[in-house]
C-alpha positions as CSV (number, residue, x, y, z in Angstrom):
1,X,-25.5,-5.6,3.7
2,X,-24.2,-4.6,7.4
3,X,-21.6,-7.1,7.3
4,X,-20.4,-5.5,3.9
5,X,-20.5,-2.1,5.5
6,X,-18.8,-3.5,8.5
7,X,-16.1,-5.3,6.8
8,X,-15.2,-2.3,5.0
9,X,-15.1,-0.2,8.0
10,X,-13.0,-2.5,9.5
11,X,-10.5,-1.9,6.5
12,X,-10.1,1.5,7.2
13,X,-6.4,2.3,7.9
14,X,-6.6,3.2,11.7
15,X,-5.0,7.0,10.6
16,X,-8.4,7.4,9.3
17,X,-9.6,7.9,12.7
18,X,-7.0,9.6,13.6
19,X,-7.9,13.2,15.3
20,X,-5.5,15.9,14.6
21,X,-2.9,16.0,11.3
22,X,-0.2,15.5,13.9
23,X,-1.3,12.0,14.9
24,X,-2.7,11.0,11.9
25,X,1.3,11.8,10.3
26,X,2.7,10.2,13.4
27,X,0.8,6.9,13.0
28,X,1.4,7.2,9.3
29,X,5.0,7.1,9.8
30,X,5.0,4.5,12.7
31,X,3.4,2.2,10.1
32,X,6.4,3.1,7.4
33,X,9.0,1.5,10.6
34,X,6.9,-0.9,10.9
35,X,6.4,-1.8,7.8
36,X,9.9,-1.5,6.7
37,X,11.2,-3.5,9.6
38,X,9.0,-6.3,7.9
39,X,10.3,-6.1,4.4
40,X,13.7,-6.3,6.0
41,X,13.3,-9.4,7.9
42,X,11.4,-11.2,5.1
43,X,13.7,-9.3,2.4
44,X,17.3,-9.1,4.0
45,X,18.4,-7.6,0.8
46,X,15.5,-4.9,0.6
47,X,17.3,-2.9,3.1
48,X,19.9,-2.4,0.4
49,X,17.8,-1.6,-2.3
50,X,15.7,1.0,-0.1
51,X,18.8,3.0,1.3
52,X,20.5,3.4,-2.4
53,X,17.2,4.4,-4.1
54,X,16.4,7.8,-4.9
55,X,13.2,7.4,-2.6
56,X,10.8,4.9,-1.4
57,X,6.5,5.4,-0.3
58,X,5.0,3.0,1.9
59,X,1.7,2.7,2.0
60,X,-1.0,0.9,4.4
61,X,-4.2,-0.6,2.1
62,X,-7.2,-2.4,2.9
63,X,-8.8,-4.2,0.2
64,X,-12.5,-6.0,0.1
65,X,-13.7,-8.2,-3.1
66,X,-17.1,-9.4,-3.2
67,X,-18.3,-11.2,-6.2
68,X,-18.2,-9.0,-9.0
69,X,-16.7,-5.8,-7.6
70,X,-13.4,-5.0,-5.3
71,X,-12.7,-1.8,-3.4
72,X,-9.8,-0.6,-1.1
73,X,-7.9,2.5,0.3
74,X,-5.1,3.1,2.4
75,X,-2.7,5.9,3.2
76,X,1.4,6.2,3.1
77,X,4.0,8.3,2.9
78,X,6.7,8.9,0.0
79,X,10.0,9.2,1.2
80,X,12.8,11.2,-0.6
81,X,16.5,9.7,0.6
82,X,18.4,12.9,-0.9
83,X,16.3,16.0,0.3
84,X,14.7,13.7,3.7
85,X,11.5,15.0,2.5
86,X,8.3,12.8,3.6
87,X,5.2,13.0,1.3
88,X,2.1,12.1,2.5
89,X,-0.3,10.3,-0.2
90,X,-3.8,8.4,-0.5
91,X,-4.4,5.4,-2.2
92,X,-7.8,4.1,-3.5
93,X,-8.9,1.0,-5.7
94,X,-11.6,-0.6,-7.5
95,X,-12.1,-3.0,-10.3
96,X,-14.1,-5.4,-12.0
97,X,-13.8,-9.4,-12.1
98,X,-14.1,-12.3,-9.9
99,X,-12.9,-12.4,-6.4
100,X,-14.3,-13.0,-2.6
101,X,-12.5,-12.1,0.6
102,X,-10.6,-9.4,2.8
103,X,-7.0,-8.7,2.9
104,X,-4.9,-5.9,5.0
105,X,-1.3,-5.5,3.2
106,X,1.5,-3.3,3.3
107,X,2.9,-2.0,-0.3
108,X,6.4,-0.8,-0.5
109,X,7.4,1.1,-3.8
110,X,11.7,1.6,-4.7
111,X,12.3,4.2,-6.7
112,X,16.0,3.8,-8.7
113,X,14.5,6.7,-11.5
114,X,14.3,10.4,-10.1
115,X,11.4,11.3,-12.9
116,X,9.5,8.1,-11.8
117,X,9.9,9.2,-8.1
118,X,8.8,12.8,-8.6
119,X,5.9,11.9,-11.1
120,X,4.3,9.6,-8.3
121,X,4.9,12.6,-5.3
122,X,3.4,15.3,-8.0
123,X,0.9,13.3,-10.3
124,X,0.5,10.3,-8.1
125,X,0.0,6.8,-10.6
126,X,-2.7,4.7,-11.7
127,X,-2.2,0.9,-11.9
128,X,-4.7,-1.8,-13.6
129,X,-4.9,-5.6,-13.6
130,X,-4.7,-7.4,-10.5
131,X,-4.7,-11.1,-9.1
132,X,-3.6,-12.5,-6.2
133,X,-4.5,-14.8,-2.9
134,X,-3.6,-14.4,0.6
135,X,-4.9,-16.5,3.3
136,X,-2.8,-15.1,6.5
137,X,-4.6,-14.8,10.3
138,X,-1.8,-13.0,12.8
139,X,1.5,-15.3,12.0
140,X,-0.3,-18.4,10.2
141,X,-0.9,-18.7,6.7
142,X,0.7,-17.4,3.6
143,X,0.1,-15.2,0.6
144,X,1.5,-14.7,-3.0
145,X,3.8,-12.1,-3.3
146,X,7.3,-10.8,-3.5
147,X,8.5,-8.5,-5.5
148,X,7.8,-6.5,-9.1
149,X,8.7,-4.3,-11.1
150,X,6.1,-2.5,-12.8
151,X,7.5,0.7,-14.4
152,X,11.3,1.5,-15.2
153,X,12.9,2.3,-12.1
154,X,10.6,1.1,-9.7
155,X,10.4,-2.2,-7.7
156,X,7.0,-3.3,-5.6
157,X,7.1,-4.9,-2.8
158,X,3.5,-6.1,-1.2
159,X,3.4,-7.9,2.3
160,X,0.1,-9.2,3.6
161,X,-0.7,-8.8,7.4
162,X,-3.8,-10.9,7.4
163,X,-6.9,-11.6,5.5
164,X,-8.2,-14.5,3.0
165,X,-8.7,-13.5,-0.7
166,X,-8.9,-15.0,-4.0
167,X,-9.6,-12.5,-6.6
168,X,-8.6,-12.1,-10.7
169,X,-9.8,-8.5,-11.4
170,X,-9.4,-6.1,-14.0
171,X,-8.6,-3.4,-11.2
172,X,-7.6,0.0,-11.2
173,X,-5.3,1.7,-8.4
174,X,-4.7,5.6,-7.7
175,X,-2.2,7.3,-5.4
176,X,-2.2,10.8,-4.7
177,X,-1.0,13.8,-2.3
178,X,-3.0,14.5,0.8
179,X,-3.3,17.9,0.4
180,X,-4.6,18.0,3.9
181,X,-1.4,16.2,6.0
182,X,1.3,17.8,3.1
183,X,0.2,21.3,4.8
């Protein structure tokens, strides 16, 4: 049981941690440059697609399945390329199914449809059904992934830092505004 408590501790997006709503926005958007520089490396084209969309979110996420049950959360920021305004959003998952492992990943969302972009700043979105398998340590390894679209308008792109996970789950995902950085 400590190494499950552990393990998920040690999933905890670092601006968890952070102290003040200044750092925790600053190493919020340090992981969007980061994160973005990635994508643009591994996606030439991405870089594209990001600047011409109506807006982009980025998010961090840490994701444990054990067995029967997976959890994760992360934080990110939704981007709006028109107005420059930066939304800062929470991200938390859980579902049902068989899987076993860890996995740290980065999730970039596109957003071509204005009302698809607004809905997820305002209402956030839920997601369900999930499989997938990484098995990445530092620069070795590999994981399934790419890109998706999943609603009109609105392209995914996930990119694995490191972890090892095999996992078919029924599993639901929930973004929302942080009420507490969007002050």
């Amino acid at each position: 049981m400590k190494f499950i408590i552990a393990t998920i501790i040690a999933l905890l997006p670092l601006t968890a941690f952070a102290a003040t709503v200044a750092e925790q926005r600053a190493s919020i958007h340090q992981m969007e440059v980061n994160t973005l520089a990635k994508l643009y490396e591994k996606q030439p084209t991405a870089r594209q697609e990001v600047q011409s969309a109506v807006g982009y979110a980025v998010f961090t996420n840490g994701s444990l399945a054990l067995l029967w049950v997976s959890g994760g959360y992360g934080h990110g920021v939704a981007h709006d390329n028109k107005t420059g305004e930066n939304t800062f959003m929470q991200m938390a998952s859980a579902g049902v199914g068989l899987g076993l492992g860890v996995k740290d990943y980065n999730t970039v969302f596109i957003f071509n449809n204005a009302k698809a972009f607004e809905d997820f700043k305002n209402n956030g979105l839920d997601m369900s059904a999930h499989a997938d398998a990484a098995a990445k340590l530092e620069e070795k390894g590999d994981a399934a992934g790419g890109a998706a679209n999943v609603l009109p308008g609105v392209r995914i792109y996930q990119l694995t830092d490191s972890g090892l996970m095999a996992q078919a789950m029924l599993q639901g995902t929930k973004y929302w505004r942080d009420d507490d950085l969007n002050k």
